[in-house]
Phi, psi and omega in degrees: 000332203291284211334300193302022215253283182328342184271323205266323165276359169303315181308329199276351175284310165324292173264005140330272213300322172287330185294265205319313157340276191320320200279322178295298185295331174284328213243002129285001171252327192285331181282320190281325202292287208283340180280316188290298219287346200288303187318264170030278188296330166310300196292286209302308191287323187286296208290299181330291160325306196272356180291000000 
C-alpha cells in the first residue's frame, strides 16, 4: 500500500495543477471578453460624440 501513496499523490497533484490551469484560462478569457466589451463601448461612445 506505502508505493501507491506516491503514485496516488502525484495524481491529486497532477490534477490541482490542470483545475487550476483551466480555472486561470476561463478567467483570463472572461477578462479579455469584458476589456473588448469596455473598448467597444468606448469607440461607440467617441464615434457618438465626435457624430
Amino acid at each position: 500500500m506505502g508505493s501507491y501513496l506516491g503514485l496516488i499523490e502525484l495524481v491529486l497533484t497532477a490534477l490541482a495543477v490542470g483545475a487550476f490551469g483551466i480555472w486561470q484560462l476561463r478567467s483570463l478569457k472572461r477578462d479579455m471578453q469584458a476589456h473588448k466589451a469596455r473598448e467597444d463601448e468606448e469607440a461607440r461612445r467617441q464615434e457618438r460624440d465626435d457624430g
